[in-house]
C-alpha positions in Angstrom: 49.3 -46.7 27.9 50.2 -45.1 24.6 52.4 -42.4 23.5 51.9 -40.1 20.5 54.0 -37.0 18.7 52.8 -34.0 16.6 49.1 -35.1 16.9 47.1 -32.7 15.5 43.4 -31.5 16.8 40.5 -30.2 14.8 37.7 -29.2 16.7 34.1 -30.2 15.5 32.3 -27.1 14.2 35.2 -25.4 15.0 38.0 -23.5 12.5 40.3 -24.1 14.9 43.2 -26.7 14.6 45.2 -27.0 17.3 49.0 -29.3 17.6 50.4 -31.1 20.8 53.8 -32.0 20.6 53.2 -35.1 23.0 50.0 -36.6 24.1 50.3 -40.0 26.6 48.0 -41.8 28.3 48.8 -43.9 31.8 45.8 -45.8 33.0 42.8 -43.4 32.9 45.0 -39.9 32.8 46.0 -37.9 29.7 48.7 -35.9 29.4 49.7 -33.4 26.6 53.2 -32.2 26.3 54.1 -28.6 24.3 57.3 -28.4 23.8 59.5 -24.8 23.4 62.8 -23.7 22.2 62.7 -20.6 24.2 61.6 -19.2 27.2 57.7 -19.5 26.2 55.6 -16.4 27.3 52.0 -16.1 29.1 49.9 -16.7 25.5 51.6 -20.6 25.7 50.6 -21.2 29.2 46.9 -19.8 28.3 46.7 -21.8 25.2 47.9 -25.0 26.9 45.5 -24.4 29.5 42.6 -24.4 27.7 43.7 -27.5 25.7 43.9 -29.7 28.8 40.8 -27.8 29.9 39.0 -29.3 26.2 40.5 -32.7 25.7 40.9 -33.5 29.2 39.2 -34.5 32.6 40.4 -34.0 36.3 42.8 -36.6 35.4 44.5 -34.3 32.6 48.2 -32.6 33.0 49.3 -30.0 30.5 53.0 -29.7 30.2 55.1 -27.1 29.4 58.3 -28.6 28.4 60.7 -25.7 27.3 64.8 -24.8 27.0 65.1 -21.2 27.3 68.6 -19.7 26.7 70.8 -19.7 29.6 69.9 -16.1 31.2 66.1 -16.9 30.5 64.5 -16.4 33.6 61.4 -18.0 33.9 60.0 -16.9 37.5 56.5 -15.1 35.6 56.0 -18.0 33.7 56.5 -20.4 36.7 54.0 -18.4 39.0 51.2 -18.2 36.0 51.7 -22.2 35.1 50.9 -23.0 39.4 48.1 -20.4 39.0 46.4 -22.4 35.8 47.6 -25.7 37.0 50.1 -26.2 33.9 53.6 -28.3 34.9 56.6 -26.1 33.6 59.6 -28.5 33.0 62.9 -26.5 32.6 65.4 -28.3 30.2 67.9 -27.0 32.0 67.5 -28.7 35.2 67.5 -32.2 33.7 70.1 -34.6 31.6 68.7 -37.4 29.8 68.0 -40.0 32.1 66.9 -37.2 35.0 64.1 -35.9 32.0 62.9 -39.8 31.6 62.6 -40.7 35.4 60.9 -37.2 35.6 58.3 -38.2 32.9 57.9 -42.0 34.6 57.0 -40.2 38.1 54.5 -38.2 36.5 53.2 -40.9 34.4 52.7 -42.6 37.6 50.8 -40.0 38.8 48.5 -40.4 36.4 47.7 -43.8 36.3 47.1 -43.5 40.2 44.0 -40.7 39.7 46.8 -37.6 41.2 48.4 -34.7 39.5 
């Protein structure tokens, strides 16, 4: 189990260079973390997609961690995240501690083969 920040990818024979806030690994699962000061639009949840998509297996979860302002609604963003199979965390809904038991559940998850 490891947990790593601001890790940057580089694809081979690619000119791409893509950065995940968070990647972690629990057991045999992988899961990669963006995180966004605002209400993040349909481009993030594409982009995130296709990164757990690359990097990952059926035992990858992309997160979309983000604290949007106060009237941010995020109901379009929620539906496309379920319809790619991204997790959408709302900042908003969490203090501290709720965020960290959050993350162990899903960690769990992971490390038990379900998303």
């Amino acid at each position: 189990d490891d947990v790593q920040l601001s890790c940057v990818v580089k694809w081979e024979n690619d000119k791409i260079i893509n950065e995940l806030d968070v990647t972690a690994t629990a057991g045999m699962g992988l899961m990669i973390v963006s995180c966004k000061t605002c209400a993040p639009d349909i481009k993030a949840v594409a982009e995130l997609n296709v990164l757990g998509d690359r990097l990952g297996s059926a035992h990858t979860q992309a997160v979309l961690l983000c604290l949007p302002k106060a009237n941010e609604k995020l109901d379009n963003i929620r539906a496309r995240c379920d319809e790619m199979g991204v997790k959408l965390v709302d900042l908003r809904q969490f203090d501290r501690e709720g965020l960290r038991a959050h993350f162990a559940r899903e960690g769990e998850k992971l490390r038990v083969g379900r998303k």
